[in-house]
C-alpha positions as CSV (number, residue, x, y, z in Angstrom):
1,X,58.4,-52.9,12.3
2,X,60.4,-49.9,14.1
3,X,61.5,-49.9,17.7
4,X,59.1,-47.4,18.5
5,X,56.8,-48.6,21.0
6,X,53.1,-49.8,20.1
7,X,49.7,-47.1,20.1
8,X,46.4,-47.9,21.3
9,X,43.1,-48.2,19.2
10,X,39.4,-48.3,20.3
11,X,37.7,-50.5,17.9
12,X,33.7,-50.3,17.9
13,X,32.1,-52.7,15.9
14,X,28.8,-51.6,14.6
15,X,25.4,-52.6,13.3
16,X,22.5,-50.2,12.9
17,X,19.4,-50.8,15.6
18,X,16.9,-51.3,12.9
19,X,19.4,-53.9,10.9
20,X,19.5,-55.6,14.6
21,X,15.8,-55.4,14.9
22,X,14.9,-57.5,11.9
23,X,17.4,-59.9,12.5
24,X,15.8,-60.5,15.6
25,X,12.8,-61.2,13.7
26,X,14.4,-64.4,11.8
27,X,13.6,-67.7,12.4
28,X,15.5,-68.9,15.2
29,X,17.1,-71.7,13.6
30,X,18.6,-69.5,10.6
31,X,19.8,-67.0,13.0
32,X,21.3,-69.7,15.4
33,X,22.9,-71.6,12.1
34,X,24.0,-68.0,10.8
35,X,25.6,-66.5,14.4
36,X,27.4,-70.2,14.8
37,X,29.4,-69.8,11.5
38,X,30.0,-65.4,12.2
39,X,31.0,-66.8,16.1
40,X,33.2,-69.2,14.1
41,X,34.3,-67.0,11.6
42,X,35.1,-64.2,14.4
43,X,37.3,-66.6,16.7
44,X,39.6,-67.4,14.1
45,X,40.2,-63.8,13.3
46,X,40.7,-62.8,17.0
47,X,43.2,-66.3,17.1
48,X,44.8,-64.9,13.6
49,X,45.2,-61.7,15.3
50,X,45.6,-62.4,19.0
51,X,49.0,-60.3,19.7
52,X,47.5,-57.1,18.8
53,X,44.3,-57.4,20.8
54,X,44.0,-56.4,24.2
55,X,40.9,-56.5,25.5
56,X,37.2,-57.2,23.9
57,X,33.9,-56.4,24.9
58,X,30.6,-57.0,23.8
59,X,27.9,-54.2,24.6
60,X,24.9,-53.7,26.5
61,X,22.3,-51.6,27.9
62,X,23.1,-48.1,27.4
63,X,22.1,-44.6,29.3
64,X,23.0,-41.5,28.0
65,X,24.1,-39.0,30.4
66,X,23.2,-35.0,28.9
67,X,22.9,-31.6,30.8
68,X,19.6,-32.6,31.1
69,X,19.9,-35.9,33.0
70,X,20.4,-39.5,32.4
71,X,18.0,-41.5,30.0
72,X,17.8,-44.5,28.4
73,X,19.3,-44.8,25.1
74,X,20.6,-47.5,22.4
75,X,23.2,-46.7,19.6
76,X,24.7,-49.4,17.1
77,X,27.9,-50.5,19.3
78,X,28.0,-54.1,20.0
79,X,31.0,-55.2,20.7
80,X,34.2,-52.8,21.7
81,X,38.0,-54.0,21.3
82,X,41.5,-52.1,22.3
83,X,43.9,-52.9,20.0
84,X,47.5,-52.6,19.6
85,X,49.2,-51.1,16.3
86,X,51.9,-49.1,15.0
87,X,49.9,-46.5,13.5
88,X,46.4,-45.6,12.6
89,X,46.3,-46.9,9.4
90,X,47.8,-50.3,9.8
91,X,45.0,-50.8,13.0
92,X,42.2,-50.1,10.3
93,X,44.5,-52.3,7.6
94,X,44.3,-54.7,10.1
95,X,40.5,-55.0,10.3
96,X,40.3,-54.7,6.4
97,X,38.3,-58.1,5.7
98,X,36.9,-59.2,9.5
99,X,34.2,-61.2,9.6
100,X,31.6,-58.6,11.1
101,X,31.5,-56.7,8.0
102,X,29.3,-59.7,6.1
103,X,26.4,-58.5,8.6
104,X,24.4,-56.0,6.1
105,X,25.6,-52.4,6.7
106,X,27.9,-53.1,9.6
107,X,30.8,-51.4,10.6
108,X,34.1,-51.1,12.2
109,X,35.1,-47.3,13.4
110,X,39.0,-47.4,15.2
111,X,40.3,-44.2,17.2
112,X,43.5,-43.7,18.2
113,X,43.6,-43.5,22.6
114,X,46.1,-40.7,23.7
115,X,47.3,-41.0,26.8
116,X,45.3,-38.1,29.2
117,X,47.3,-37.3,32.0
118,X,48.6,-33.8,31.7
């Protein structure tokens, strides 16, 4: 680790809006049994990992704002995390593994966040 200080990651975790729609049509119990052990799974990953994260989210509704207006809209984001990590590529070596990606065709995306002010 170098003196330099730590850089800021978005992480968005991922699942497609179809994959989310036919879990939703699961049994109840099998998707309560199933979320328990991910919940589980997820908590011990966030414990494992707790100095680097600062802040997590989970999503919700979603409007999309355009030239055109503001409308309803739903993309794949469900939960959002800022995370803290030397470099780009050890915040995504980081997430190598995490529990999300057992939920079929899920995904983790991480962006480095630059500072704005000019």
């Amino acid at each position: 680790m170098t003196n330099q200080p730590l850089k800021r990651f978005l992480v968005t975790y991922q699942i497609p809006a179809a994959v989310m729609d036919g879990w939703m049509q699961t049994d109840p119990k099998v998707r309560e049994t199933s979320e328990a052990k991910l919940r589980g799974e997820w908590q011990a990953w966030d414990t494992a990992h707790a100095k680097m994260i600062v802040d997590s989210r989970a999503g919700g509704k979603t409007k999309r704002v355009t030239a055109s207006g503001v409308a309803a809209h739903r993309n794949d984001v469900v939960i959002t995390q800022t995370i803290e990590a030397e470099s780009l590529d050890a915040a995504a070596k980081s997430l190598e593994g995490h529990p999300h990606l057992q939920i079929p065709q899920a995904l983790i995306e991480v962006m480095e966040l630059r500072d704005m002010r000019l």
